[in-house]
N, C-alpha and C positions, 0 to 999 in steps of 0.2 A: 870967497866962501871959507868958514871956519876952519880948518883942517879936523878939529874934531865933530863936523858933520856928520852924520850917519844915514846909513838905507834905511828906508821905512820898511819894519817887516810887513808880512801879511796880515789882517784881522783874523783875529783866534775866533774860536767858536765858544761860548759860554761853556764853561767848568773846564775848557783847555788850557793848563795854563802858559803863559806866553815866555817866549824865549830869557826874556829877558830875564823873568822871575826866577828863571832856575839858572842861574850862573855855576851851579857846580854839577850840574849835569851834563856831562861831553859830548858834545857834536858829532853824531855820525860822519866819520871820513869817508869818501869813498876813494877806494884804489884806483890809479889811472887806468886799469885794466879789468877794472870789474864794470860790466854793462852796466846800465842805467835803469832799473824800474821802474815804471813809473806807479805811482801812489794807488792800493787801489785799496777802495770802501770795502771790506766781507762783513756782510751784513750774518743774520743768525745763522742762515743756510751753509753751514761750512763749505757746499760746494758750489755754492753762486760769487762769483769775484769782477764786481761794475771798478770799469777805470771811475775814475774821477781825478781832476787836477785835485793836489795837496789844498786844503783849506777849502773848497768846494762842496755845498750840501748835494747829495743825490737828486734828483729827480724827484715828482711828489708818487708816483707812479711806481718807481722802483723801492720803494719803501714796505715793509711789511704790512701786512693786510692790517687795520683792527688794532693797533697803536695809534693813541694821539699824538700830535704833532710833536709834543715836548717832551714823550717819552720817547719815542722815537729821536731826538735829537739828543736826549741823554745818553744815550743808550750809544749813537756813533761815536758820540765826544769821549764816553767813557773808553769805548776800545782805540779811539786815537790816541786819547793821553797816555794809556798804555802802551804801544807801541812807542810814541813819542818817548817814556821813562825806558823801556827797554827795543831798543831800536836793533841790537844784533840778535836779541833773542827773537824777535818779531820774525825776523830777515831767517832766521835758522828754520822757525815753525813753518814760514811760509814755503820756503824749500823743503824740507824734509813732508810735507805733504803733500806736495807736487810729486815730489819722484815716488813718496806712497802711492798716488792715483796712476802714477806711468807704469811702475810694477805692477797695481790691479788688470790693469787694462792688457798692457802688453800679456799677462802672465794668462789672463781669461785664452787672449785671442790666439793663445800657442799651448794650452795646455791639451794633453791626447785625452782621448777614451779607453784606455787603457792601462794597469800598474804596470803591465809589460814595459812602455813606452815612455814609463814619465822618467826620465835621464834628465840629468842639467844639457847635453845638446841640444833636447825639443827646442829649449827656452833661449839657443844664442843664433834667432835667425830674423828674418825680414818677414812680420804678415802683408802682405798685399791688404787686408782687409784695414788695419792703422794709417795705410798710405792715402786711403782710398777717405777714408773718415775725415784725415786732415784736411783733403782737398773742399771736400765737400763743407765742414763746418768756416772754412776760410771765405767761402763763396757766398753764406748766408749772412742775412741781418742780424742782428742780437737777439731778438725774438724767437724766429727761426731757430737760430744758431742752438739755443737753450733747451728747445723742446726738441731739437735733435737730437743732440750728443745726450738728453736724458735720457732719450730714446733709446738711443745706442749704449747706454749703459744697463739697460735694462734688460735687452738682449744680449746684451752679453754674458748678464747673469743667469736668463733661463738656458743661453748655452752650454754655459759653468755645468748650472744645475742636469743637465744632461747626460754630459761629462762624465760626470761622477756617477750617474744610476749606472751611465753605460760601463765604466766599471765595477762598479759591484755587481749588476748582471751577470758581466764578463767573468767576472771571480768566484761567482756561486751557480751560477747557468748557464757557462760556455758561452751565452750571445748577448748581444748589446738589449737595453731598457727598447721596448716598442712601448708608443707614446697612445696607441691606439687601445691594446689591451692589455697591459702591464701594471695597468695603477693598482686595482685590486690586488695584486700578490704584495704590495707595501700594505694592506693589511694584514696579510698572512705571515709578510715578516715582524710585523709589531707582534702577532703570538707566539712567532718562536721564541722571540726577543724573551717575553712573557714567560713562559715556558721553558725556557734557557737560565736567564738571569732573575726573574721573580716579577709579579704586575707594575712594582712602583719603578723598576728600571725602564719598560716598555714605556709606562706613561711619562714618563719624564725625558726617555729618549725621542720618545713622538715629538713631544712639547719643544724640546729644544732644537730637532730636526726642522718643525715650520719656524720657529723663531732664527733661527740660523738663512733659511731660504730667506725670509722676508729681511733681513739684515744685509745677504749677498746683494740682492737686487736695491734695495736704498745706497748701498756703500760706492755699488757702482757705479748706479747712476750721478751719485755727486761727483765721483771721482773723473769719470768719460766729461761733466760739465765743468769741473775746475781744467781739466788740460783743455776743455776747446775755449774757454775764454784767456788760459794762456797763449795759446795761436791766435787769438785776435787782439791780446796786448803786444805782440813782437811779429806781426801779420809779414812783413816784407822777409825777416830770419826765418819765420816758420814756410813760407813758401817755397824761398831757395832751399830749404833742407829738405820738402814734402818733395820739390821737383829732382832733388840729389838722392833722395830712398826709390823714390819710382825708378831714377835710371840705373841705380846700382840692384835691385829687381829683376827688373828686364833683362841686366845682364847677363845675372847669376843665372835667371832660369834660362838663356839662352846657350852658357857656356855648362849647364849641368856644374854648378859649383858647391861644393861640400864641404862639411865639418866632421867630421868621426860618423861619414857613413850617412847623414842626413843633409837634404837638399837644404842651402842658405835661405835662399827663396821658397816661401810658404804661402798655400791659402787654405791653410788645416781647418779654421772655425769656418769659413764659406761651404768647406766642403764636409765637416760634420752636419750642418744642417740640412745639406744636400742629401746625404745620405737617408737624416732621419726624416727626409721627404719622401726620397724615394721608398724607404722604411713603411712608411702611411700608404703609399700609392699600391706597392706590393698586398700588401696587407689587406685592403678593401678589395682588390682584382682577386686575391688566394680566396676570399671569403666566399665569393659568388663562384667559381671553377670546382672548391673542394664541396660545395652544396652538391653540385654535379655529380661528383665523385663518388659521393657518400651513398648514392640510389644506384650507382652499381654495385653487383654484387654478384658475386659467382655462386655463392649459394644462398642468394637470397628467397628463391621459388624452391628449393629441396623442400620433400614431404618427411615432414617429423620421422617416417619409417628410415630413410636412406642415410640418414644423419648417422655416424659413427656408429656402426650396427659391427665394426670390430671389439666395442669396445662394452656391448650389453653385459650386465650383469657387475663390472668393474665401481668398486668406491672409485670415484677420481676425484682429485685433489688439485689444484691448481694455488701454487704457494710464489709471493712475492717476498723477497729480503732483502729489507732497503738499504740501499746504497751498496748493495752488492755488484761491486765492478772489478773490471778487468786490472784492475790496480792493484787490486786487493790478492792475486795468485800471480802478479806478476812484479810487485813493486819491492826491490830490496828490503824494504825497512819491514813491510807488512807480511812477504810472501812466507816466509821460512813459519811461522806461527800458521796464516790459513794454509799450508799447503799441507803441514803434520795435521790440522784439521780435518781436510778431505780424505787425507789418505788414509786417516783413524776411522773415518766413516764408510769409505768405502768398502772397507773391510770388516769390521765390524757387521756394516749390513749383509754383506756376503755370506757372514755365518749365522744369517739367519732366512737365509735364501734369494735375498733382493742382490741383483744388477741393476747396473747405472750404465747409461752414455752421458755423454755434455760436449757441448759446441759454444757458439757464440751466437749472438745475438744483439746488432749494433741500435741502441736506445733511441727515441724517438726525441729524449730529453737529457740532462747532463746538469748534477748537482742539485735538482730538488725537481718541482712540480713531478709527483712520483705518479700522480692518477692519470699525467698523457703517458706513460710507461705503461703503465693498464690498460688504457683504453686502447693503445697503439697494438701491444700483443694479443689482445680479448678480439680487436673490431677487425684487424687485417687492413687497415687505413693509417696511414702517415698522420698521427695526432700531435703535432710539436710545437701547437699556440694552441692561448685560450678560446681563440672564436673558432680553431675545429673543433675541442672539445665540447665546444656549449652547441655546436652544429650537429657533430655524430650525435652526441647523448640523447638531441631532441627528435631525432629521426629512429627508425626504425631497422635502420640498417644491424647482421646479426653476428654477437659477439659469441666467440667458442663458448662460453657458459654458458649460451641461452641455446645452443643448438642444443645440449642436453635437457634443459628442459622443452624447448620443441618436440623430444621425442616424446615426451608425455612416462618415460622408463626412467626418470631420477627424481630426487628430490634436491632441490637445489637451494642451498644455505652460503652466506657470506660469513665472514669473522674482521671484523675492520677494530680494530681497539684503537686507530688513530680517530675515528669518526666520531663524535660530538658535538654534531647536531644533526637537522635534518638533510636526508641523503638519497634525494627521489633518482639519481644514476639506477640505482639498483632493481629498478625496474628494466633499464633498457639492457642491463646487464644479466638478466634474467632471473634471480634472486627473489625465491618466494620465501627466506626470513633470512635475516639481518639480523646480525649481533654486533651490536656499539658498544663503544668505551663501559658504556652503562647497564650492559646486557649480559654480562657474564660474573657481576658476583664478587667484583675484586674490590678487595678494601684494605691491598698496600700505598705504598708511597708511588708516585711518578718517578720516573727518572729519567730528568731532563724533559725534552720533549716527547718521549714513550710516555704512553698510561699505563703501561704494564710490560712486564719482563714478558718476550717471547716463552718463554715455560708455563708462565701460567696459562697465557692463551692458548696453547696448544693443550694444556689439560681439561680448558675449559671446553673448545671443542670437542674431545674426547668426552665429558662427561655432557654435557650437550646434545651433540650428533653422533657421532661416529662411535660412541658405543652404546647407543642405544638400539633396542629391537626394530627394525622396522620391516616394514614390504617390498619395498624399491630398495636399492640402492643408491649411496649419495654422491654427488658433485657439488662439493666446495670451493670457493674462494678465499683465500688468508693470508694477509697483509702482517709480516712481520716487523716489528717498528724499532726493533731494541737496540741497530745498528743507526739509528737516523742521529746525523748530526744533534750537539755538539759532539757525540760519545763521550760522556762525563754526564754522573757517573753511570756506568757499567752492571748490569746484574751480573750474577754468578750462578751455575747451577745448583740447585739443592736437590734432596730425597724425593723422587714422584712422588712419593707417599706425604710426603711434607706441604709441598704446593697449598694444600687450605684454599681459606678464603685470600692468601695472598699478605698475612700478617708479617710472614715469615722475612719479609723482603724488609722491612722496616730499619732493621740493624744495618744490613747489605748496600741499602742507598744513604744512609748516615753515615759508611763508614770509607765511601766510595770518592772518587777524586771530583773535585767541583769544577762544573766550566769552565769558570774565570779563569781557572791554572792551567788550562790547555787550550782554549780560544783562539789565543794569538801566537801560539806554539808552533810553526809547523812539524818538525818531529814526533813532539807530542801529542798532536791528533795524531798524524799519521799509527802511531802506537796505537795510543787505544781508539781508534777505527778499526785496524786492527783484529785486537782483542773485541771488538763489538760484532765482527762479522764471524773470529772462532767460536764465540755464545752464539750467535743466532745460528747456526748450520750444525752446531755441537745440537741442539735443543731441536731441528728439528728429525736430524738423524737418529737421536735418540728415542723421538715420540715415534717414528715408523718403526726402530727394533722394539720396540716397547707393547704397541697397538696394533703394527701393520699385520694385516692379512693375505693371505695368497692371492687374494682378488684388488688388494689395492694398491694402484696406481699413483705414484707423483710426480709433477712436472716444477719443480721449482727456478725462480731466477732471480739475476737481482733487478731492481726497476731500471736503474742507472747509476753513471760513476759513482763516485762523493764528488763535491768539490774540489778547485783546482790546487787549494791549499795542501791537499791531501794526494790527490790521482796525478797530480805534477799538471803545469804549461802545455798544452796540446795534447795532451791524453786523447784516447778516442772515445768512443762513446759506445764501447761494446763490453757486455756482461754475459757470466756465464750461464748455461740453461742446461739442466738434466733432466732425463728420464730415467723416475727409478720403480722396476715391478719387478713381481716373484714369476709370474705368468712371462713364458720363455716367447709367446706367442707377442704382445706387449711391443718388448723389442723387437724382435725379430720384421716386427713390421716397418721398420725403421732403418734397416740395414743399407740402406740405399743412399741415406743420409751421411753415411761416413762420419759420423763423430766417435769421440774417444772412449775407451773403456773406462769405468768411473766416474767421480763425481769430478772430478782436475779434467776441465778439455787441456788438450794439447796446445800448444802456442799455435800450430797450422793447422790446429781443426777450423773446418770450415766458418764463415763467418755470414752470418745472412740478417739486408733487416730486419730489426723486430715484425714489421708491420706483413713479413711473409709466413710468418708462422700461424697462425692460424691455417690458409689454404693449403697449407703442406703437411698442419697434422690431421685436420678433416678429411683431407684424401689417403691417407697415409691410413687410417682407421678406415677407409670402404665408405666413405661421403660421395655421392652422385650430385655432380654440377646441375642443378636448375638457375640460372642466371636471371637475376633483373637485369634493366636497361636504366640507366640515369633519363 
């Protein structure tokens, strides 16, 4: 045989071109020490990867849908030739996308439900649930195998997607996303959004919000199907290593083995979905128990006569100021500001003959949904999800403001200037009129998420109800809003006399500090949160030395914290509550109560939940228990 005899290469495929034609294009070397890959076809699907021997057409079957044969065959030869002309850059792509999809994967199935929690240790441990996936995708056919781990990437994204509600929940409402009745408030946050940052950020934060989910869940599921058809191109490597992660597992959790305080050994993503099962299961069993609930009622059968017969002849007032929490008189940054507040008010009122007590009262909610803060202290019912609010509302169960119109001896009016639209509550809340955003006359600027500065609502009240002539006497509801997140910008007091139709404010919110600049601030909320709760308690201390009369009575409080951004990591969920009258009789009924002189409760003034107040100030006022039965 010739010595210059040569190996026949393999047959190329049309527009491949063959070895020989390209003489100065260099032969991939491979190192004695670098494994062997074998050749594999990626067709469009970046995350589908069929072996195939080098030179080998696919399958007709594994071919894309709806190409003809010769496009389709163009279309491989092109991406080989490529590879072929750049064979280390190939070899880079194809690595740095593999360990991309190992990060997705790994990084889904260990991240927490919480920003407390997300540390770089979460991320340096063993999931059981990776272990468990490998075994399983090694054990199936190709078929199988593909519609598995798509599978599994799928879910892992609506895990992700979990994840992450459960932290923002956790960051603005103290508890994790429930998957049952939680969706609706992701509308109410696209209007704060709205209302915060302007309509075109909302809608574009929507838009990118579902285009961002529907991209998690495609990225991952290609990602979970390129690593499981890497395990079945290195099937014997990947087994001994799935069989050496189970047993070093098994270990760790045997031996309790740690990294900075966190177990090595993990099954975090098995056991968030557990959670948000048992989350679901809670949740349908609460909904039929607090039905129950909501028909007893200690004074559900009182006759309109027995109802607070302490308190005939009294304006009473019942005032919420949101997000006024226990943060706010007790938190470094905020206290020194509200606490010169209180104590200016306290006294002040004093010299014009009103006392104060205040206590605590631990909130039904924490961070926002402010109407189960309402319905919680009105109903005397633990309201701290949506399906018992839509449960009490629709029953007939009786809130402190409807006991006064029970008597048939008040007139009973609402003030809501958060409210803009329709608000049939107000029925079961006892409210024979309602004044909305749109009801009272004002034609300043919003600010922020308030429709209006607490001062003007409080005049407008005034000029409204409470000073007008009437027969009865009134029992109002007023929902102060000027302190609700983001606080930015701020009203400022102006002249009662000035108030108007609210034109006034126009300069005041043009000249005021914008969301954006405090949003992601923490100090800086914290400040003007602040300064939003010395305005709302400035405005309305001032409207009772202003208006109050010897006969009128106020119970004000806040609904709940602020957020955790602002009330710090584990804050509680108690706000403070006063009684303030000129009538010595008033308090004096009260004394048993042990709270503090003034509007500042004490740090050890008593603490009670919200949801007790009501049965302790109806009895406290000469209320006679007639009890329903559930």
């Amino acid at each position: 045989m010739p010595v210059f005899a040569r190996f026949r290469q393999p047959p190329t495929q049309a527009g491949e071109p063959h070895e020989e034609d390209t003489p100065d294009e260099p032969r991939e070397r491979r190192e004695p020490d670098e494994p062997h890959e074998p050749d594999v076809v990626e067709p469009d699907d970046p995350g589908e990867a069929i072996e195939a021997p080098a030179g080998t057409e696919p399958a007709a079957d594994a071919e894309p849908a709806g190409l003809e044969p010769a496009a389709r065959a163009s279309r491989l030869a092109h991406w080989r030739a490529w590879r072929t002309r750049h064979p280390r850059t190939a070899l880079v792509l194809r690595r740095t996308t593999t360990v991309l999809a190992a990060v997705l994967v790994l990084g889904a199935l260990l991240l927490p439900n919480t920003f407390v929690a997300l540390e770089p240790s979460r991320f340096a441990r063993i999931p059981a649930e990776a272990v468990i996936a490998a075994v399983l995708l090694l054990c199936l056919p190709r078929a199988a195998r593909l519609v598995a781990a798509a599978l599994f990437g799928v879910g892992l994204g609506v895990l992700t997607v979990l994840n992450l509600l459960d932290m923002g929940f956790t960051e603005y409402l103290g508890r994790g996303f429930n998957v049952v009745l939680d969706w609706g408030l992701l509308d109410d946050a696209q209007s704060y959004v709205a209302d915060s940052m302007g309509g075109a950020a909302a809608a574009w934060a929507a838009v990118g919000a579902v285009l961002l989910v529907v991209l998690l869940l495609v990225v991952m599921a290609l990602a979970a199907v390129r690593l499981g058809e890497l395990l079945a191109a290195h099937r014997e490597r990947a087994a001994r290593g799935a069989l050496m992660a189970a047993t070093v597992w098994m270990t760790c959790v045997a031996l309790g083995v740690q990294t900075f305080g966190v177990p090595v050994a993990t099954r975090s993503a098995s056991g968030a979905l557990e959670a948000q099962a048992h989350r679901v299961v809670d949740t349908l069993r609460d909904e039929a128990a607090f039905a129950k609930e909501a028909k007893a009622d200690r004074f559900g059968a009182t006759p309109g006569a027995q109802l607070v017969p302490g308190l005939r002849g009294k304006d009473m007032i019942f005032t919420f100021i949101e997000s006024y929490g226990r943060s706010a008189i007790e938190d470094p940054v905020m206290a020194p500001g509200v606490d010169r507040t209180l104590d200016a008010g306290t006294k002040a009122l004093a010299e014009k003959g009103f006392r104060a007590k205040s206590g605590w009262l631990t909130s039904a909610t924490y961070g926002g949904s402010s109407w189960l803060g309402h319905s919680t202290f009105l109903s005397g019912l633990w309201v701290d999800n949506q399906q018992r609010y839509r449960t009490v509302t629709a029953g007939d169960h009786l809130t402190l403001t409807k006991a006064f119109q029970k008597t048939g001896d008040w007139d009973t009016v609402g003030v809501m200037p958060g409210v803009q639209k329709a608000w049939p509550e107000s029925e079961w809340y006892g409210l024979d009129k309602v004044y909305d955003a749109f009801d009272v006359g004002y034609r300043g600027p919003k600010f922020s998420w308030s429709t209006m500065p607490d001062q003007y609502a409080l005049e407008a009240f005034q000029r409204l109800e409470h000073g007008r002539e009437r027969d009865k006497p009134l029992m109002a509801e007023i929902i102060l809003t000027s302190s609700h997140q983001p606080w930015a910008p701020i009203p400022r007091m102006v002249g009662w006399d000035e108030v108007g139709d609210g034109s006034v404010y126009d300069g005041i919110e043009a000249s005021g500090v914008k969301a954006p600049d405090i949003i992601a601030d923490s100090t800086r909320s914290k400040e003007e949160y602040g300064k939003s709760i010395e305005y709302s308690v400035t405005s309305l201390t001032q409207w009772l030395e202003r208006y109050g009369t010897d006969d009128t009575v106020l119970v004000f409080l806040g609904d709940h914290q602020p957020l955790a951004r602002v009330s710090g990591n584990g804050a509680s969920r108690d706000v403070p509550v006063s009684v303030v009258a000129k009538d010595p009789k008033v308090l004096d009924a009260i004394d048993d109560w042990n709270w503090t002189e003034g509007l500042k409760p004490a740090e050890d003034a008593p603490v009670w939940r919200m949801s007790s107040f009501r049965d302790r100030f109806l009895t406290a006022y000469g209320s006679t228990p007639h009890p329903t039965t559930g």
